[in-house]
N, C-alpha and C positions, 0 to 999 in steps of 0.2 A: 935423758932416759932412753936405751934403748927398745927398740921396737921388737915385739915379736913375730919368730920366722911366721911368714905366710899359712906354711903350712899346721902352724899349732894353734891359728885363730878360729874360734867358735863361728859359726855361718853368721851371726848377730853382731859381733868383734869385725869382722869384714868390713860387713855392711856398714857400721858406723866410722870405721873408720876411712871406708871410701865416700863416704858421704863429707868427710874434714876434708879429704885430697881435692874432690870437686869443688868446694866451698874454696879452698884454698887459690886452684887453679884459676875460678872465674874472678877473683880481687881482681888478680893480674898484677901483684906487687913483685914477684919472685922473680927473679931472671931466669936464663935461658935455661942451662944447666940447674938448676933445680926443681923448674916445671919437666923436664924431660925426667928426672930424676923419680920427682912424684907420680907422673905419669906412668912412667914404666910401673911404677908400683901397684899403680890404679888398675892398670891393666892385668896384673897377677890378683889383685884381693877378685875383683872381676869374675876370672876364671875360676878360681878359686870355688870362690859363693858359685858357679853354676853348679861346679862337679856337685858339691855338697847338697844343694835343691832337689839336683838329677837322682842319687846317692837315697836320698831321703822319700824323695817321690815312688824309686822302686821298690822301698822296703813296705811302703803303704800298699804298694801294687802286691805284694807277695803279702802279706799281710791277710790281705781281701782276700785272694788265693786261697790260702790256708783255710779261712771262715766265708766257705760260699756261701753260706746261709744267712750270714749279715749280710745287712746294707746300709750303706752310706743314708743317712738324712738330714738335715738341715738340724741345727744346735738350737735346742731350744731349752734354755736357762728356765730353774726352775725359781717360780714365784714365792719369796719371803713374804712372809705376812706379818 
């Protein structure tokens, strides 16, 4: 099955899939050229997941901006009875 480009994976899609590449890389079954292989890849999901973080963190920023009159507080779930 092919993989999808870097750029079309969800920040969560990334994430898990660089979490397989790591898992993959510390066996230490794979040879040379396929650990550089997956490597490099590891390196792009990586980057990738930060832009996306960074990306997401500013829209919250502007966000707050928008509603100065809000503020952020701590999630507190409401109790089912």
């Amino acid at each position: 099955m092919a993989r999808k480009k870097i750029e079309n994976l969800s920040f969560e899609e990334a994430l898990v899939e660089l979490e397989s590449i790591v898992d993959s890389l510390e066996k230490g079954d794979l040879n040379l050229e396929d650990s550089m292989t997956l490597f490099e890849r590891g390196l792009s999901l990586s980057q990738i997941s930060q832009v996306k973080l960074k990306d997401a963190e500013q829209k919250v920023q502007i966000l707050m901006q928008r509603h100065q009159d809000s503020s952020l507080a701590d999630f507190q779930p409401e109790e089912t009875e």
